[in-house]
Structure formats: structure tokens, C-alpha cells
C-alpha positions in Angstrom: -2.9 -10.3 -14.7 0.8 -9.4 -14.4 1.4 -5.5 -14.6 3.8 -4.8 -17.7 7.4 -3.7 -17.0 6.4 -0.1 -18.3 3.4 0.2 -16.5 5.6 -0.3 -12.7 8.2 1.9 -13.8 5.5 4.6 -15.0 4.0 4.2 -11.6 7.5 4.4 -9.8 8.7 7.8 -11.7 5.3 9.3 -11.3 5.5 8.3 -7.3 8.9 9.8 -7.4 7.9 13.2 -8.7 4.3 13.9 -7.4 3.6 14.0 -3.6 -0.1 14.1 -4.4 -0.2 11.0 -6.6 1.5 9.3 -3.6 -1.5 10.5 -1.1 -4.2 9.3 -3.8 -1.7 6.2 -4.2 -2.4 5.3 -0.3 -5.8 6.7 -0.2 -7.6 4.7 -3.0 -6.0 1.4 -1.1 -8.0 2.1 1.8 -10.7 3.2 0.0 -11.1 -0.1 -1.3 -10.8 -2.2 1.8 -13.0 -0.1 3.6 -15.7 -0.9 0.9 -14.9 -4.8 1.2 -13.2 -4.8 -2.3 -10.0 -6.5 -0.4 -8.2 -8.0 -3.7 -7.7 -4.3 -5.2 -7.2 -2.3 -2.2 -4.6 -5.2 -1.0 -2.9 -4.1 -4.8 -2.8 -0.8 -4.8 -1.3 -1.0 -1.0 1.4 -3.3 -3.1 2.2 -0.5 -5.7 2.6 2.0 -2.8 5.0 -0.1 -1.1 7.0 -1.1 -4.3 7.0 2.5 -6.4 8.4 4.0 -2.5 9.6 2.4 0.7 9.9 -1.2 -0.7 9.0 -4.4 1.5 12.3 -4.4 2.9 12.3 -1.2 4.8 8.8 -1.8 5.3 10.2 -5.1 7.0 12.0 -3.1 9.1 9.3 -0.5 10.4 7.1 -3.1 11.3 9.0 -5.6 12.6 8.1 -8.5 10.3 10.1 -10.2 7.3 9.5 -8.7 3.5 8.6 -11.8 2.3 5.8 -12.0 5.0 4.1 -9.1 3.8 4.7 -10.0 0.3 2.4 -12.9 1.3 0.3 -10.9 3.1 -0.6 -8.4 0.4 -0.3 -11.3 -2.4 -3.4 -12.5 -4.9 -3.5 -15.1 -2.0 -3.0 -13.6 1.2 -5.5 -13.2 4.0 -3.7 -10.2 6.4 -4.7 -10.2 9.8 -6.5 -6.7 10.7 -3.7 -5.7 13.4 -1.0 -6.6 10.4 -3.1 -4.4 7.6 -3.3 -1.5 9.9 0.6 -1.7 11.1 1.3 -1.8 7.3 -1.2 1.5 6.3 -0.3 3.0 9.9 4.0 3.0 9.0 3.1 3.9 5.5 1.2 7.0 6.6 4.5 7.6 9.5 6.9 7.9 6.4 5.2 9.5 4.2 4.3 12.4 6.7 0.3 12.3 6.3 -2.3 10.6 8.0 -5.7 9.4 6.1 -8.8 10.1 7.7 -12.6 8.3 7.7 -15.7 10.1 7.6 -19.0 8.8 6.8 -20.4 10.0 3.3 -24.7 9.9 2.4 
């Protein structure tokens, strides 16, 4: 399902404004790999990238081309593990946190 032109722009201004939402933004990604759900951590990583650094910087930091890891994090890619942790790794760098794992009973 396509996200609405309000919803991405509500996501953008609230990523603009609060630093926390932006740390959640990133977190609940990984959160979803990590627990195999792939498609939705792969979209959430997506509306990181777009509501901030955009794929074009993110081009740039990681050496690849924008369109690339559009593919990568599209409804059809399949990212490479290297790629998907130079793309959360450079997001953490900018942002000026860094995620951490820890096991949870």
C-alpha cells in the first residue's frame, strides 16, 4: 500500500522537530529485522532515509548509487548483509547515536 502524501510529510516535519522520534525512527527498523520481519524493518529504514538524509547523500556515504539502495530497501529487494549494515552503520554516523543489542527473556 502506497503511504498518502500527508502521511510522508507528517513523518518528515515530525523527523525534522523531534530528535527522539528520529532514534525510535532507526530503532524500530532494526528491531524488525532483527526479529526476521525483513519487509517492515526494510520500510521503516526507507522513511528514515527519505524524512532525513535522503538516498542521495546516503549514496554518497556509502559509496553506492541512490537508486541502488532504493532497490535495495524496495517491496522487492533482497540487501546483502554487508550492504544492510553499511546503510544502518552511516545512518547511526550522521545522526550522532549508535543502536545497541542486548538479549531480552
Amino acid at each position: 500500500m502506497a503511504l498518502t502524501r500527508d502521511f510522508k510529510e507528517t513523518i518528515k516535519a515530525r523527523f525534522e522537530r523531534d530528535p527522539a522520534f528520529r532514534e525510535a525512527l532507526l530503532e524500530q527498523g532494526v528491531e524488525c529485522l532483527l526479529a526476521g520481519d525483513v519487509a517492515t524493518g526494510k520500510s521503516v529504514l526507507r522513511d528514515f532515509i527519505n524524512a532525513g538524509i535522503g538516498f542521495r547523500e546516503l549514496g554518497g556515504l556509502t559509496e553506492k548509487s541512490p537508486k541502488s539502495l532504493m532497490r535495495m530497501l524496495g517491496p522487492q529487494g533482497n540487501p546483502r548483509a554487508g550492504n544492510l549494515f553499511e546503510i544502518i552503520g552511516r545512518l547511526q554516523e550522521r545522526e550522532g547515536f549508535r543502536l545497541e543489542v542486548r538479549a531480552v527473556r
